[in-house]
VOVEX-757398 format. One line per field, with one value per residue (C-alpha): residue in one letter; chain; z, x, y. Coordinates in nm, 3 decimals. Each point is the difference from the previous one (the first is absolute). Layout:
BEGIN
code A; ...
unit A; ...
c3 Z; ...
c1 X; ...
c2 Y; ...
***
This chain:
BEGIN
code X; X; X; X; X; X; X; X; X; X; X; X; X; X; X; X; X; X; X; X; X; X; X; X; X; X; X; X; X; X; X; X; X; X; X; X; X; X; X; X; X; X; X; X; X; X; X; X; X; X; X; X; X; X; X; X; X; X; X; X; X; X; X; X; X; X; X; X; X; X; X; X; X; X; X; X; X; X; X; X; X; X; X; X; X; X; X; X; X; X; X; X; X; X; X; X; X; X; X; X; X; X; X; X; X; X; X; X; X; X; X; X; X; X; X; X; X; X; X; X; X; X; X; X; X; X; X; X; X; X; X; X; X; X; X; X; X; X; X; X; X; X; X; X; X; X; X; X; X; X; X; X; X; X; X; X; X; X; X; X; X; X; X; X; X; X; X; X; X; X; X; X; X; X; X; X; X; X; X; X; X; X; X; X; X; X; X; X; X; X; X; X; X; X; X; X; X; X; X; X; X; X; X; X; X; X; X; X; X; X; X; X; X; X; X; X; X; X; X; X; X; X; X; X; X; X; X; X; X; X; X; X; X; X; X; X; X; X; X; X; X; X; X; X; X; X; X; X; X; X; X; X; X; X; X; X; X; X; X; X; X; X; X; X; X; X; X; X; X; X; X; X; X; X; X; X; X; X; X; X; X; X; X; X; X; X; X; X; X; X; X; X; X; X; X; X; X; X; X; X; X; X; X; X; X; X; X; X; X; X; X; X; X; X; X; X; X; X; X; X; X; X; X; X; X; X; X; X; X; X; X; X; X; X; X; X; X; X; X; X; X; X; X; X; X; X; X; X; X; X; X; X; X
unit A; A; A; A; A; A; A; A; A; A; A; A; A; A; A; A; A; A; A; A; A; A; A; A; A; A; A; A; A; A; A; A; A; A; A; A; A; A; A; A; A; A; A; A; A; A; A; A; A; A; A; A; A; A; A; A; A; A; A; A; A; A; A; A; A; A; A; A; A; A; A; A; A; A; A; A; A; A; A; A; A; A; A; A; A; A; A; A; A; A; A; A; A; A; A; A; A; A; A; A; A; A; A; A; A; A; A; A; A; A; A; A; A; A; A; A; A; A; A; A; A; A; A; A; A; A; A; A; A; A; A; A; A; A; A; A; A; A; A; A; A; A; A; A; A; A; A; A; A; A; A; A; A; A; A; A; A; A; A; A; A; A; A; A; A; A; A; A; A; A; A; A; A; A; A; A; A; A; A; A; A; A; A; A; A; A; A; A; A; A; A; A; A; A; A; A; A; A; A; A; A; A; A; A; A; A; A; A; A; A; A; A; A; A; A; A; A; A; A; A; A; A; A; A; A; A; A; A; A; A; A; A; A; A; A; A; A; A; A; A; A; A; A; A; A; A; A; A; A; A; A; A; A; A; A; A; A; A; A; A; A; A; A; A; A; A; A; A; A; A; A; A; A; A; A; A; A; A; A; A; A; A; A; A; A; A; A; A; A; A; A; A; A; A; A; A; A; A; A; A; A; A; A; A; A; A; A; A; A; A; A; A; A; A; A; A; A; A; A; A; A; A; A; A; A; A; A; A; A; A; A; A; A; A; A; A; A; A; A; A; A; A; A; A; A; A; A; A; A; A; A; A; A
c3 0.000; -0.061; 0.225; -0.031; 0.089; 0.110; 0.264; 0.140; -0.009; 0.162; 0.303; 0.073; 0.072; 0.277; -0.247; 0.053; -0.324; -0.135; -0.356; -0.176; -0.310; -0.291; -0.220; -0.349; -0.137; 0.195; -0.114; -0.407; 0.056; -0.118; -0.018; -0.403; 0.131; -0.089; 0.196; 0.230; -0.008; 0.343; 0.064; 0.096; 0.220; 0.161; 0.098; 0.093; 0.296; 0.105; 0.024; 0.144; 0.272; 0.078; 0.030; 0.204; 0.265; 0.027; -0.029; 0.290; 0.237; -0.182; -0.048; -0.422; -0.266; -0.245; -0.298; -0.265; -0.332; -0.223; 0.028; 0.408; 0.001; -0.111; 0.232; 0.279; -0.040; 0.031; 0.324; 0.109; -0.024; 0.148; 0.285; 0.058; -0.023; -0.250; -0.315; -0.107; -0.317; -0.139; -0.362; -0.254; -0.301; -0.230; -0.121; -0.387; -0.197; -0.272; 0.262; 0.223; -0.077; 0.039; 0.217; 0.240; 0.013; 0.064; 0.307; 0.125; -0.033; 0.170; 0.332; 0.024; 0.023; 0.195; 0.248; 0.016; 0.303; -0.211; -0.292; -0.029; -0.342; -0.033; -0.221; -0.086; -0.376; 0.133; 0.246; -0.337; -0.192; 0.266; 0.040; -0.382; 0.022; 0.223; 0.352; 0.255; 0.054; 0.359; 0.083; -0.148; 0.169; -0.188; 0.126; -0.178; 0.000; 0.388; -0.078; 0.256; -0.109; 0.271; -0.238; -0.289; 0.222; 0.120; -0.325; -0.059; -0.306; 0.064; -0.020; -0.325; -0.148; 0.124; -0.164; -0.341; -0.023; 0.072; -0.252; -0.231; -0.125; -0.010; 0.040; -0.292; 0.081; 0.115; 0.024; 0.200; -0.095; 0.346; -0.018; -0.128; -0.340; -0.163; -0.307; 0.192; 0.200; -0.389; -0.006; -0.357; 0.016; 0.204; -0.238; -0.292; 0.134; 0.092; -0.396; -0.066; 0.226; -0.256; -0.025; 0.390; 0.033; 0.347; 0.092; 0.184; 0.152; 0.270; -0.013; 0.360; 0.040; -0.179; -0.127; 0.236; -0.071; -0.274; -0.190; -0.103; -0.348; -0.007; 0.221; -0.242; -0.314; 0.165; 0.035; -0.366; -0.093; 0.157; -0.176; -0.356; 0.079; 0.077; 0.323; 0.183; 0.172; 0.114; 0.133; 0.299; 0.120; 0.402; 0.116; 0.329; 0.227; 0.400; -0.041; -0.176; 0.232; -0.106; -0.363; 0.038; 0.156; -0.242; -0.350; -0.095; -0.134; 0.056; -0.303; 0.082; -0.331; 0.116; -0.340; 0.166; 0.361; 0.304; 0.288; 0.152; -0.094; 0.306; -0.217; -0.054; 0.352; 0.121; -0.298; 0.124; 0.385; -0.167; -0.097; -0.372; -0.329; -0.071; -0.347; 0.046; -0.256; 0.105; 0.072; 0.326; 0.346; -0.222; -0.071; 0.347; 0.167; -0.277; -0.057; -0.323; -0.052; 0.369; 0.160; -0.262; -0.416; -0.153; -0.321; -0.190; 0.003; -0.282; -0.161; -0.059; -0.154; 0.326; 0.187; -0.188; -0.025; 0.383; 0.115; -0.215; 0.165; 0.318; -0.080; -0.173; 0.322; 0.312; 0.245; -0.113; 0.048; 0.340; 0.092; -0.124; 0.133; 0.389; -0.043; -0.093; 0.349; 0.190; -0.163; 0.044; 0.392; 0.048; -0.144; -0.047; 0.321; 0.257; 0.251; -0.226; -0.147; 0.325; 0.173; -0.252; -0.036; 0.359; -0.022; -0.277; 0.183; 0.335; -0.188; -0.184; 0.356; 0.129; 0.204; 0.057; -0.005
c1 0.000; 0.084; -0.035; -0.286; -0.342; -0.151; 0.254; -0.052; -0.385; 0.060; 0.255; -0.330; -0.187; 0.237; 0.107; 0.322; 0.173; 0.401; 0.009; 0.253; 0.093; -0.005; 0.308; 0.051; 0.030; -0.351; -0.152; 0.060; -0.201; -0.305; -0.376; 0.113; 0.373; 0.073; 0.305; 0.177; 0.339; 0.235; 0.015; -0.368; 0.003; 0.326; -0.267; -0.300; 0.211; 0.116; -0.302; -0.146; 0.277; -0.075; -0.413; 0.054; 0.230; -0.316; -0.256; 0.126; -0.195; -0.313; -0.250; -0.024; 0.169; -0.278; 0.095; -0.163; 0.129; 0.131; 0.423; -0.110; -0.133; 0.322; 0.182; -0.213; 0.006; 0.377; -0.043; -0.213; 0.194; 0.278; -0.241; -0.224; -0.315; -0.293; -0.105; -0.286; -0.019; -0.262; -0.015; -0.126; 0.046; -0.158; 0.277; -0.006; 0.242; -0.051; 0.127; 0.225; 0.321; -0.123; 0.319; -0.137; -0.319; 0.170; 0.152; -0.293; -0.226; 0.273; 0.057; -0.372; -0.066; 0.304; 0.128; -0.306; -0.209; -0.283; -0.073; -0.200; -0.174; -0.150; -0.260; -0.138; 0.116; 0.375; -0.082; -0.108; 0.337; 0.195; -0.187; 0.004; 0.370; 0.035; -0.108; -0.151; -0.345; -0.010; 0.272; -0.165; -0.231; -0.167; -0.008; -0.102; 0.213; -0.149; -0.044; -0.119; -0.275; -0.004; 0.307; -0.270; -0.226; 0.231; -0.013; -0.307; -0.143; 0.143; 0.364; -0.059; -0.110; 0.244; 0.263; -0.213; -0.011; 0.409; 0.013; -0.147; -0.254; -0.332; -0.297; -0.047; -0.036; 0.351; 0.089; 0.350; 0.212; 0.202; 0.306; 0.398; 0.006; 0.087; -0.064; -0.196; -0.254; -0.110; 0.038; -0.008; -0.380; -0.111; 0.178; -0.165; -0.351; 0.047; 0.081; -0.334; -0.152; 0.124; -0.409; 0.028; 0.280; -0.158; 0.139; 0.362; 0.202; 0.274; 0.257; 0.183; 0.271; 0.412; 0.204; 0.187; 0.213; 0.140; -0.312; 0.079; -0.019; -0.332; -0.150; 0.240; -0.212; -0.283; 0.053; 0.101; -0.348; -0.176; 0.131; -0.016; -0.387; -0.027; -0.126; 0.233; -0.234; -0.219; 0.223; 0.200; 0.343; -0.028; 0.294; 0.078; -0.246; -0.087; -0.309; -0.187; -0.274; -0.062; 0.047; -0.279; -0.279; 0.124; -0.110; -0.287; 0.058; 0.294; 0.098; 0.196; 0.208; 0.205; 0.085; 0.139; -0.185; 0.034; 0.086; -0.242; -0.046; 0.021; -0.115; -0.299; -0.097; 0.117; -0.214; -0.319; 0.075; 0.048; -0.328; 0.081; -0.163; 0.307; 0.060; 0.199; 0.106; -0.065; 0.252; 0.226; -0.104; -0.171; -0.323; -0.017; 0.021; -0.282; -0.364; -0.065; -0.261; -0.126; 0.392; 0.153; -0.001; 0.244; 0.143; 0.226; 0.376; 0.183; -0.357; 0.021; -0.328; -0.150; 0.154; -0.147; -0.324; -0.018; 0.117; -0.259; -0.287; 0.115; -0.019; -0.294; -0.188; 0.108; -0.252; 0.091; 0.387; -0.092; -0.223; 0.307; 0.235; -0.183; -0.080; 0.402; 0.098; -0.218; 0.138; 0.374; -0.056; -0.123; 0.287; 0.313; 0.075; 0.234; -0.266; -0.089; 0.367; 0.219; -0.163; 0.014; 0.379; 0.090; -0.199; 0.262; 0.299; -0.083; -0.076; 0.390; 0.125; -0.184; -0.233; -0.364; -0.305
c2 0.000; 0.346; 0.322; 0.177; 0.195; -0.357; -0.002; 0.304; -0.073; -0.312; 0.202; 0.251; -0.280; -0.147; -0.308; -0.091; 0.036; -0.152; 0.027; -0.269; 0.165; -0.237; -0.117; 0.137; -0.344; -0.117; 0.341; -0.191; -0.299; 0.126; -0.207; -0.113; -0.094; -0.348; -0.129; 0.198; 0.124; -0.179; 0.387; 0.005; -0.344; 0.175; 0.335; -0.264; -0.157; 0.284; 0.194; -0.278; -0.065; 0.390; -0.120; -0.278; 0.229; 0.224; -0.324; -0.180; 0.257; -0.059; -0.294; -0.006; 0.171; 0.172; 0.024; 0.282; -0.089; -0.277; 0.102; 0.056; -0.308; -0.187; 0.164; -0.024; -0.400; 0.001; 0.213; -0.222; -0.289; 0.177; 0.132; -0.298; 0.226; -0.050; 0.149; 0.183; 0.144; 0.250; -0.058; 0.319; -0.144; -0.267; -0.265; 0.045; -0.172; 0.300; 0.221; -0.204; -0.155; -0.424; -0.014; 0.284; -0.177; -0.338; 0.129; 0.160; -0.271; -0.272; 0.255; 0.096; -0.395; -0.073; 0.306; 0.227; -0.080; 0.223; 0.189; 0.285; 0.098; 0.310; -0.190; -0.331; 0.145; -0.006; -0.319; -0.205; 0.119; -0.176; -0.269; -0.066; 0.008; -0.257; 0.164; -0.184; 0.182; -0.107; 0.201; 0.344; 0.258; 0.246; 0.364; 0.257; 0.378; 0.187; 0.352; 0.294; 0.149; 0.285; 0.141; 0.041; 0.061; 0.281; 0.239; 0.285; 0.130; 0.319; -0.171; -0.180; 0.338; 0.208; -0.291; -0.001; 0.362; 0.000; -0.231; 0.200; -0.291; 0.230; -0.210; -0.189; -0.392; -0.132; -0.335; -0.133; -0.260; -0.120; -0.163; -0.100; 0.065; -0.344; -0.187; -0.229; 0.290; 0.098; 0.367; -0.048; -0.132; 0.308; 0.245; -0.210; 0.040; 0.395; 0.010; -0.192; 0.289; 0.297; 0.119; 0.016; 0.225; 0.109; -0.312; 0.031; -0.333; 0.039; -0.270; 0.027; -0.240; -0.026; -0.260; -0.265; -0.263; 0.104; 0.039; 0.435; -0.073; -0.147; 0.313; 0.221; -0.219; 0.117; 0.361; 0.049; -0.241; 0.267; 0.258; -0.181; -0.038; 0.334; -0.089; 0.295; 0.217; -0.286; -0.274; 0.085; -0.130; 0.044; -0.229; -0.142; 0.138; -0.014; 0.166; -0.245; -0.099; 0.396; -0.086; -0.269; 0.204; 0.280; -0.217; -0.129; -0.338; -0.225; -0.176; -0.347; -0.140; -0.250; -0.248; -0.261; -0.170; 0.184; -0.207; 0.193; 0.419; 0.156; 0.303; -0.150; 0.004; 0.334; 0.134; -0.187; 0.115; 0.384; -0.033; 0.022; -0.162; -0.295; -0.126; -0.284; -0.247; -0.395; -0.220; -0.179; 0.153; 0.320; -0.232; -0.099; 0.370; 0.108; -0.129; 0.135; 0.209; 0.038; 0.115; 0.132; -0.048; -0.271; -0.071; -0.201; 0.084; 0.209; 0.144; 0.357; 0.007; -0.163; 0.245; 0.250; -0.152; 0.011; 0.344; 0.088; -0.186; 0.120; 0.363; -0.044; -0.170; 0.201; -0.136; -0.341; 0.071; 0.128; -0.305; -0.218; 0.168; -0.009; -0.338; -0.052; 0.164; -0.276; -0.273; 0.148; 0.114; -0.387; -0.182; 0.217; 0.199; -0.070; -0.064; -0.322; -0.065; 0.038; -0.310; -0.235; 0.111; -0.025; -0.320; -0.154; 0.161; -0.199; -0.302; 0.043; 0.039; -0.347; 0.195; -0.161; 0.215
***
């Protein structure tokens, strides 16, 4: 791990916090990497000797990623403590190197006391691969909804009218900007919208991971559709439970699966109209039609088609949009999430209910 604003976050909060900063030759094995070089074994033991010093005052070792996994079973083997490791994302051979997925699916069976999938979407991946099922829980991504909860009217206005958006319908577009979120499909559809040039579409979110081309792609597509004055670049943003009161529908584009689409959910507990397209954990946050609207991935046209039945039936986008708030308060919040996750972690550490 790397320093950062998570740390800090974590400090305020009276978490004790030692960050292990990771080796350049670990920080090259990437999700697609096939076989890795000895320099990267070399930076997994000792990162993991370092994890097992801090593990051996602790009942399990949790681990919050794939690469933290692997290094988190060496601790543990070094440390004698169990593994529990919260899984994000679904196990797709088009996407993942076989090897990486090899070596996932052999210490999830093997060394992990549990694993936690953040949805049956992402449990099913590993269990195609070779997972044993009995060793999964499924818990969906907690969120607080006091922090949407926590922004006015008068705040999303006063951040619109900064913006300099006027009040033409806006849609928002939440999230890194990737080949694989489809930025592309929600700059296609605002092109289909050129008789509704009311219409203006915030994309908030950059580039990780290497991935500045494709947002750089995406900034000169905007500008070869002559799109300029109604698609909006916002960036990295810490505002954005603002952002999300502040628009009026949020557009999800994802081409690929989501593991889950966390985005998704924040929109429905904002209160907004959600467009999301189907697929992985996305059709299991979303009852189309009665949460939110759904469509297939990498459709434009669909897109289009949508945003425009949306702003064409307000008081239907409204009822939709309450009844997407219900559904999200009773199944993604904390106070539903945290005890089925403290329920896995004492079942990794051999405790009995």
């Amino acid at each position: 791990m790397a320093e950062g604003p998570f740390r800090a976050r974590l400090e305020a909060r009276g978490v004790r916090t030692v960050v292990l900063e990771e080796a350049a030759s670990l920080q090259q094995v990437k999700r697609e990497s096939r076989v890795p070089g000895p320099g990267a074994v070399g930076a997994v033991f000792g990162s993991a000797r370092a994890v097992a010093r801090l593990a051996r005052d602790y009942d399990v070792v949790y681990a919050n990623s794939q690469k933290a996994f692997i290094v988190a079973c060496v601790a543990a083997a070094f440390a004698r403590k169990p593994v529990l490791w919260h899984l994000h994302d679904i196990l797709d051979p088009n996407v993942f190197s076989r090897i990486n997925i090899g070596v996932d699916v052999l210490l999830a069976n093997y060394v992990a006391s549990r694993v936690i999938a953040n949805s049956q979407a992402t449990a099913s991946a590993l269990v195609a691969r070779g997972g044993s099922r009995a060793r999964v829980d499924v818990v969906y991504n907690g969120l607080d909804p006091a922090i949407a909860d926590a922004v006015t009217d008068a705040e999303a206005a006063a951040l619109r009218a900064s913006l300099g958006l006027g009040n033409g319908p806006l849609l928002g577009l939440f999230g890194r900007i990737a080949p694989w979120k489809g930025q592309d499909v929600a700059i296609g559809a605002m092109a289909l919208l050129a008789d509704r040039p009311d219409v203006q579409l915030v994309i908030v979110g950059d580039a990780l991971f290497g991935e500045e081309s494709y947002a750089a792609e995406m900034r000169a597509l905007v500008a070869q559709r002559g799109l300029a004055a109604r698609v909006h670049f916002l960036g990295f943003r810490s505002d954005v439970p603002v952002l999300m009161r502040m628009v009026d529908v949020l557009v999800h584009t994802s081409t690929s699966p989501e593991p889950f689409g966390r985005v998704i959910a924040e929109g429905m507990l904002a209160e907004r109209p959600v467009i999301a397209t189907a697929g992985g954990g996305a059709s299991e946050i979303v009852k189309a039609g009665v949460t939110a609207w759904q469509l297939p991935p990498k459709d434009p046209a669909a897109l289009a088609a949508a945003i425009r039945e949306v702003l064409a039936s307000p008081d239907r986008a409204r009822e939709v949009a309450r009844a997407g708030r219900a559904d999200a308060l009773a199944r993604f919040t904390l106070a539903v999430t945290l005890p089925q996750t403290e329920r896995a972690i004492a079942q990794a550490a051999g405790v009995r209910a």
